[in-house]
C-alpha positions in Angstrom: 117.8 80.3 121.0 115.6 82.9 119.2 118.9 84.8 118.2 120.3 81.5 116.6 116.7 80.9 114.8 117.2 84.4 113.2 120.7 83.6 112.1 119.9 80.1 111.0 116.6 81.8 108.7 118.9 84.9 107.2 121.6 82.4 106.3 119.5 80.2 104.8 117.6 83.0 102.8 120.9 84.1 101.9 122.2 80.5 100.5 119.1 79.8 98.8 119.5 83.4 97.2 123.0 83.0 96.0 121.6 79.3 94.8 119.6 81.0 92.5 121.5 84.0 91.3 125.5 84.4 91.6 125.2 88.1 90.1 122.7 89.7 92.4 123.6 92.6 93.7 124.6 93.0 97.8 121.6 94.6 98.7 118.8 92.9 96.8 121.0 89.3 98.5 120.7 90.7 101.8 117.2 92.2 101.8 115.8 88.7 100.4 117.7 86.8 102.8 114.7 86.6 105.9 111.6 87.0 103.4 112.8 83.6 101.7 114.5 82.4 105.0 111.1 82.5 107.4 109.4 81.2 104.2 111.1 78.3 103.4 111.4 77.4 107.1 107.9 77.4 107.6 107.3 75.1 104.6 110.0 72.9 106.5 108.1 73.3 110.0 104.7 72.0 107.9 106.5 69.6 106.4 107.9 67.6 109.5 104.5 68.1 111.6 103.0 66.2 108.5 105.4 63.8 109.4 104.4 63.0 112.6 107.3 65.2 114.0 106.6 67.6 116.8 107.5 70.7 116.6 110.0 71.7 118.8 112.6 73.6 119.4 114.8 71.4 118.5 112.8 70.0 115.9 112.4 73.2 113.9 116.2 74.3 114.5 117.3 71.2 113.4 115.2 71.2 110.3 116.8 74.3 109.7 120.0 72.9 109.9 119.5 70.4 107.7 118.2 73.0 104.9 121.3 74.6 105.8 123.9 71.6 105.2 121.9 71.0 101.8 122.1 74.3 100.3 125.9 74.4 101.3 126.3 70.5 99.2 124.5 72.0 96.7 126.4 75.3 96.0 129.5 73.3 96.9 128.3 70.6 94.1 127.8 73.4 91.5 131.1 74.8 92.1 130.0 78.6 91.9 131.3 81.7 93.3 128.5 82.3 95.8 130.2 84.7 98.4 128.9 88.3 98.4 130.4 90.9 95.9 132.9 92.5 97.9 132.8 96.3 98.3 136.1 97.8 96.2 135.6 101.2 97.8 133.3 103.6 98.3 133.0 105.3 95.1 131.6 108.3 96.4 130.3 110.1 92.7 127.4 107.7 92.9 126.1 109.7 95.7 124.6 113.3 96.3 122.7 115.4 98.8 119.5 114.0 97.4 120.6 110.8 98.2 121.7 111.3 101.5 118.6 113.4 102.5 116.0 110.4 101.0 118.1 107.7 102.6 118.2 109.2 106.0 114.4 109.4 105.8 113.7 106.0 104.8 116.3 105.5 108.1 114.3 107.6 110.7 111.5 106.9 109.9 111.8 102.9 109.3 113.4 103.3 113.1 110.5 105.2 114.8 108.0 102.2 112.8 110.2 99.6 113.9 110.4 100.5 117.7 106.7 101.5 117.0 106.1 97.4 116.1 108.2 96.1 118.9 107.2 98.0 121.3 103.4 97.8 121.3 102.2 94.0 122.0 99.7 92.7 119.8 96.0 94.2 119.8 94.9 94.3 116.0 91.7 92.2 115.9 92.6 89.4 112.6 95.9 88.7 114.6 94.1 87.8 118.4 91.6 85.5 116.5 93.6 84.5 114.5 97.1 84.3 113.1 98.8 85.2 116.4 96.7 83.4 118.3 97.3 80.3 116.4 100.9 80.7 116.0 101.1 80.4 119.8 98.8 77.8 120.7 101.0 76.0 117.7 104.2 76.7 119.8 102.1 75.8 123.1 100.5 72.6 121.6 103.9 71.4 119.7 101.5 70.7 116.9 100.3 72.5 113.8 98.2 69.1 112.4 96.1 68.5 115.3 95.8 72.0 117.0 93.3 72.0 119.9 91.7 75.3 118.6 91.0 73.6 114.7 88.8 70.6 116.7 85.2 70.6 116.2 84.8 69.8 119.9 86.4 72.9 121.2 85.2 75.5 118.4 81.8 74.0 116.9 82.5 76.8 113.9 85.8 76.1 112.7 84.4 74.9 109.2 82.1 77.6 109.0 82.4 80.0 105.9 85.5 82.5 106.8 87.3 80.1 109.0 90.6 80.9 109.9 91.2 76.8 109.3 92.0 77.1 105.6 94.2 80.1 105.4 97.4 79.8 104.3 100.0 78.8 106.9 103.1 81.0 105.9 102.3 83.5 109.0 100.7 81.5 111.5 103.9 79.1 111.3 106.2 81.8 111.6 104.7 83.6 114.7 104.9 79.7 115.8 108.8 79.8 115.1 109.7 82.8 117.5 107.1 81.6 120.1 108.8 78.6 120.3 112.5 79.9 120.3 111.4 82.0 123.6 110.2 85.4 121.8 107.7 87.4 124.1 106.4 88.9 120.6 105.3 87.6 117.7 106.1 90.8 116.2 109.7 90.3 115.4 108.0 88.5 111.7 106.5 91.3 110.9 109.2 94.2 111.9 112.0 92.1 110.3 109.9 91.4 106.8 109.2 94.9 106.3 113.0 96.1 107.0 114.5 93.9 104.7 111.5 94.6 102.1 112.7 97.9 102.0 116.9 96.9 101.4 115.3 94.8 98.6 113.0 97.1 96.8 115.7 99.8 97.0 117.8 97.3 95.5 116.1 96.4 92.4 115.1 100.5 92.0 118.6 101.0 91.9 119.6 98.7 89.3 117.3 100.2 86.6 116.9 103.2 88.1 120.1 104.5 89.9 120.9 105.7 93.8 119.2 108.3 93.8 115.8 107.6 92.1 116.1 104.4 94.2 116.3 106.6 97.7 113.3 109.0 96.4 111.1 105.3 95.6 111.9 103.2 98.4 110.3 106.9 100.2 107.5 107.8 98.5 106.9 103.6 98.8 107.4 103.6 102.5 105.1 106.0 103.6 102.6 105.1 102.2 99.5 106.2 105.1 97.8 102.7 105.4 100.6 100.4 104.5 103.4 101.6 107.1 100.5 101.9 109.5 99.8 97.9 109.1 103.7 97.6 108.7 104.1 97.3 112.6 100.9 95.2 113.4 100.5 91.3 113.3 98.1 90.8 110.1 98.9 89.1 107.3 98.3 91.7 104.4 101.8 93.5 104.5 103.9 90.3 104.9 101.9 89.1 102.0 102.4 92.3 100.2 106.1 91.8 100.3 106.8 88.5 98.2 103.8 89.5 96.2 105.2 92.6 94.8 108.9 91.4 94.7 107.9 88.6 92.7 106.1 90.6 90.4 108.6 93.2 90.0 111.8 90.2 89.5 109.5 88.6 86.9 109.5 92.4 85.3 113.5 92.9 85.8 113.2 89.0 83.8 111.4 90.6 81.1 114.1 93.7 80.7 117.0 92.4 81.5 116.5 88.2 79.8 117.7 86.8 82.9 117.1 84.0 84.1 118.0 84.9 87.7 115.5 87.1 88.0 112.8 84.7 86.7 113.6 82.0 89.2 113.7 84.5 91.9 110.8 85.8 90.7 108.4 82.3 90.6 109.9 81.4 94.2 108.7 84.9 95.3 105.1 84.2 94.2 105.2 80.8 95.4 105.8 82.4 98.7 103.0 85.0 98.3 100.5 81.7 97.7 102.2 80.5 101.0 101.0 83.5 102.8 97.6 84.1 101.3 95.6 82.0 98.9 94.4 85.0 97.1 97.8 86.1 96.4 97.2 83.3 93.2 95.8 86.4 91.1 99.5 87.7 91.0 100.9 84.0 89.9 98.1 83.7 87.4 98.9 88.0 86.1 102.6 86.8 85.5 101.5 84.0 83.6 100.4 85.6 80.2 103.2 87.8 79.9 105.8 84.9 80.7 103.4 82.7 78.2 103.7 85.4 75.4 107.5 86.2 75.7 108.2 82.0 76.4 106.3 81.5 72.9 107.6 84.5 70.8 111.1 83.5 71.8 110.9 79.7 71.4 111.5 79.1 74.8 109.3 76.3 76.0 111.2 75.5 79.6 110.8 79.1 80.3 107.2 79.0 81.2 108.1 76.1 83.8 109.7 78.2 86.5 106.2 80.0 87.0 104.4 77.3 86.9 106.6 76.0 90.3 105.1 79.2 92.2 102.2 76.7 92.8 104.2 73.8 94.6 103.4 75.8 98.0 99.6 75.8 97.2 99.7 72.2 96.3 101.2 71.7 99.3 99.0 73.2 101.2 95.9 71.6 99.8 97.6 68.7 100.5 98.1 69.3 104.5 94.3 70.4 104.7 93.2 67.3 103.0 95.2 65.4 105.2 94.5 66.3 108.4 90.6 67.7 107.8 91.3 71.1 107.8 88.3 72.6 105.4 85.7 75.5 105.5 82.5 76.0 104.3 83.0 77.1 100.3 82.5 80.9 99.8 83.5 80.4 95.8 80.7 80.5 93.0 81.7 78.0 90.7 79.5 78.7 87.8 79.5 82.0 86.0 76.6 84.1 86.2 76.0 88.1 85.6 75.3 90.7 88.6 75.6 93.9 87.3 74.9 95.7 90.7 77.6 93.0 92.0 79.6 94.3 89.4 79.0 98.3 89.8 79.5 97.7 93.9 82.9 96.1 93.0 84.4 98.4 90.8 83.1 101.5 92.7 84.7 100.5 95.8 87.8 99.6 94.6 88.0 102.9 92.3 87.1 104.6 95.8 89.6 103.0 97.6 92.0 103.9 95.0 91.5 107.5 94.7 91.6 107.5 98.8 94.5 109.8 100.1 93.9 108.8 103.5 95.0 105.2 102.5 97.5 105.2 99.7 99.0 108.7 99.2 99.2 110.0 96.0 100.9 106.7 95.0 97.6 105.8 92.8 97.1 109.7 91.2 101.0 109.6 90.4 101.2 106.5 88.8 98.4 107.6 86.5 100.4 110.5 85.9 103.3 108.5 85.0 101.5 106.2 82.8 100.1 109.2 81.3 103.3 111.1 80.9 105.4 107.3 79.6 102.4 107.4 77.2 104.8 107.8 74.0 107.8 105.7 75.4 104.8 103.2 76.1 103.9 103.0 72.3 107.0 103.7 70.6 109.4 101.3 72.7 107.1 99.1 75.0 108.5 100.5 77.9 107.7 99.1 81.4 104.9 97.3 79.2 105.1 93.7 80.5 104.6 95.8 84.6 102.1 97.2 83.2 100.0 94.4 82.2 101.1 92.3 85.0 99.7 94.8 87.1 96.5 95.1 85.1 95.8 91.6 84.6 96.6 91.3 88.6 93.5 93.8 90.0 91.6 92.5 87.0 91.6 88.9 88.3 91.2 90.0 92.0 88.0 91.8 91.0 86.9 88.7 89.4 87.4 86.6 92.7 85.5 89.3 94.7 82.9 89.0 92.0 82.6 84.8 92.3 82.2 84.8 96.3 79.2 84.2 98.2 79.2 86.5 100.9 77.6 83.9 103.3 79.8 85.5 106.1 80.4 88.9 105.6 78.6 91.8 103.5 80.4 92.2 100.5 81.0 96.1 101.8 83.0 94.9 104.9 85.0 93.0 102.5 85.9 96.1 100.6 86.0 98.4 103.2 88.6 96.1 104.7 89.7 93.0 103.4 90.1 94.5 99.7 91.5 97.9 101.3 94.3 96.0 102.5 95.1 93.5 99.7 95.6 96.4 97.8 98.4 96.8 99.6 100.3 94.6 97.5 99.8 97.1 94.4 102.1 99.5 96.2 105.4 98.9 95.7 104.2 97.8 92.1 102.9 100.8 91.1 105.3 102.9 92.9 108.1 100.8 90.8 106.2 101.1 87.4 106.3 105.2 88.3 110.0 105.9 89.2 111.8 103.5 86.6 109.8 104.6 84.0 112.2 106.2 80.9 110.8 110.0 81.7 111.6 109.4 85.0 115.2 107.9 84.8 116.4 110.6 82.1 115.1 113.1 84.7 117.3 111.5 87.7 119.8 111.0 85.9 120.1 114.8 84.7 119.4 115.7 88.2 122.6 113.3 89.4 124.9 114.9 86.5 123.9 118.5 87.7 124.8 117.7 91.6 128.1 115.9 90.8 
């Protein structure tokens, strides 16, 4: 049964891909296909527990089904070509030893991370109090709504400040979905989501950036010390990292390229990033200006609508809480106020954290670099400027939501030291994206592909 869950989620990723956008490329098509497939079926799983539905085996496969059987009357309703682009032949000038060395890397050493996740069972501490945990007692229980470890009774601090009550449901549920199709491992959720992350973002590279700048990205990207270290354990802040940074980078294809493709795959991207962590908002509400400012310059009102759908799966979600009591202890300071060593603490640790090799790489020095070096390309053509600010405007407003909480539950330290450590995360692939499709940087791989042709 757990092989036909998989199937069922990667077709429906795929459908609800090629529902979206008829010109997408193979790769990007495929790589989306389980990131939107375990999404949207863990929407659907929330959805029939609300309800009153148990969740099941049966239940959730048949959900599935259904999604399937409407995205096929859909696509067959709109009439569209939404087969894969078929392969006319290797055309073999696209590719050099470069290319070949970079993608056998990314190969390797994706295989030694992936055998790494699946063969070591869960230990990470978040996942065994939390979003593991949960997903099984979920499978265990049949119920998400009225889960024996979210009663008062049984955990007298489940609505204390921190709770795991209130975070978004997007893993939990999907650790529930492979527990309940007879998986041993939860792990399978986060081994598959960062494989086909890594098809996807080498997709998009390589449509404004060509093969081989695409194989030297999706690298550099990959190893990245912390991330691919949390890439193979059961926490949230890689999965998370995934349709946050996808959807920001689609929203910035949007802004190149005037597609509106990339726009809609872009907003349901984000909306799945809310559906994983609340605080993945900062990225929907970064987008929003840019999208706002293009929308209005170009006249085109029903533009800014699609962005403004990333927050269905929040709305949601406030709506299952509401409904069935699920609530914490507020951490948020509503009104404003000025702490400037609140202030100095914040932006010292995340400029820390930033210029740590031991976490990121060089992925933060080389992206000043690059900005540094697209500096005239920057001014002259606004090149890469809407990434950019996206990206700015992003780690501005999660400063600001570190700034407005009360840490009634933690030190504000921990939460750097580890909570923001991680979100950052979701900056990689950004910045790493902004660096290797800048125009210095495509005129140089494409010089280097004419000279080893």
């Amino acid at each position: 049964m757990l092989t036909i869950g998989i199937i069922i989620i990667l077709i429906m990723g795929l459908l609800i891909v090629c529902l979206i956008s008829k010109e997408l490329s193979c790769i990007e098509k495929i790589g989306l296909s389980f990131p939107v497939g375990i999404g949207v079926q863990t929407m659907l799983m929330a959805l029939i527990n609300l309800c009153g539905l148990r969740l099941t085996a049966i239940s959730v496969l048949s959900s599935g089904l259904l999604m399937l059987f409407v995205l096929l009357v859909l696509l067959f309703r709109r009439n569209s070509q939404t087969h894969l682009h078929p392969i006319q032949g290797l055309d073999t000038s696209k590719y050099n030893m470069v290319w070949m060395l970079f993608i056998g890397l990314v190969i390797y050493f994706e295989y030694m991370n992936f055998v790494k996740c699946m063969y070591f069972p869960t230990f990470d501490r978040d996942s065994l109090a939390g979003f593991d945990t949960i997903g099984y007692v979920i499978a265990q229980e049949h119920t998400f709504r009225h889960i024996s470890l979210f009663q008062h009774d049984y955990m007298p601090s489940i609505h204390n400040a921190g709770s795991y009550i209130t975070y978004a449901p997007m893993t939990q549920l999907s650790y529930a979905f492979v527990y309940l199709l007879g998986a041993e491992t939860s792990k399978l959720i986060p081994a598959f989501i960062f494989l086909f992350f890594l098809i996807t973002f080498y997709g998009v590279m390589k449509r404004i950036s060509g093969h081989t700048c695409a194989a030297v990205a999706t690298f550099l990207t990959m190893i990245t010390p912390e991330m691919i270290a949390f890439s193979s354990l059961s926490a949230t802040n890689v999965i998370h990292a995934v349709s946050a940074s996808l959807g920001i980078i689609y929203i910035a294809l949007w802004t190149k390229y005037k597609s509106q493709e990339d726009l809609l795959l872009g907003s349901l991207l984000l909306g799945l990033n809310i559906w994983t962590r609340t605080d993945g908002i900062v990225f929907v509400l970064g987008a929003l200006p840019v999208i706002g400012f293009i929308s209005i310059k170009n006249k085109q009102w029903k533009t800014f609508l699609s962005p403004l759908c990333a927050f269905i799966p929040a709305l949601f979600w406030m709506l299952f809480c509401k409904m069935n009591n699920f609530y914490s202890e507020s951490i948020a300071i509503t009104h404003l106020f000025w702490d400037s060593e609140k202030a100095n603490i914040i932006w010292n640790g995340i400029k820390s954290l930033c210029l740590d090799k031991q976490f990121y790489g060089i992925s933060f020095l080389f992206f000043t670099i690059s900005v540094l070096c697209n500096s005239w390309f920057i001014w002259k053509k606004k090149d890469n400027l809407p990434l950019l600010v996206m990206i700015a405007f992003s780690l501005l407003l999660y400063m600001i939501v570190l700034y407005q909480i009360d840490y009634k539950w933690d030190s504000i330290h921990n939460v750097l030291a580890y909570s923001a450590k991680r979100f950052l995360f979701c900056f990689i692939p950004l910045i790493w994206f902004y660096s290797m499709s800048n125009k210095w940087i495509v005129l140089l791989f494409n010089k280097l592909e004419t000279f080893l042709k």
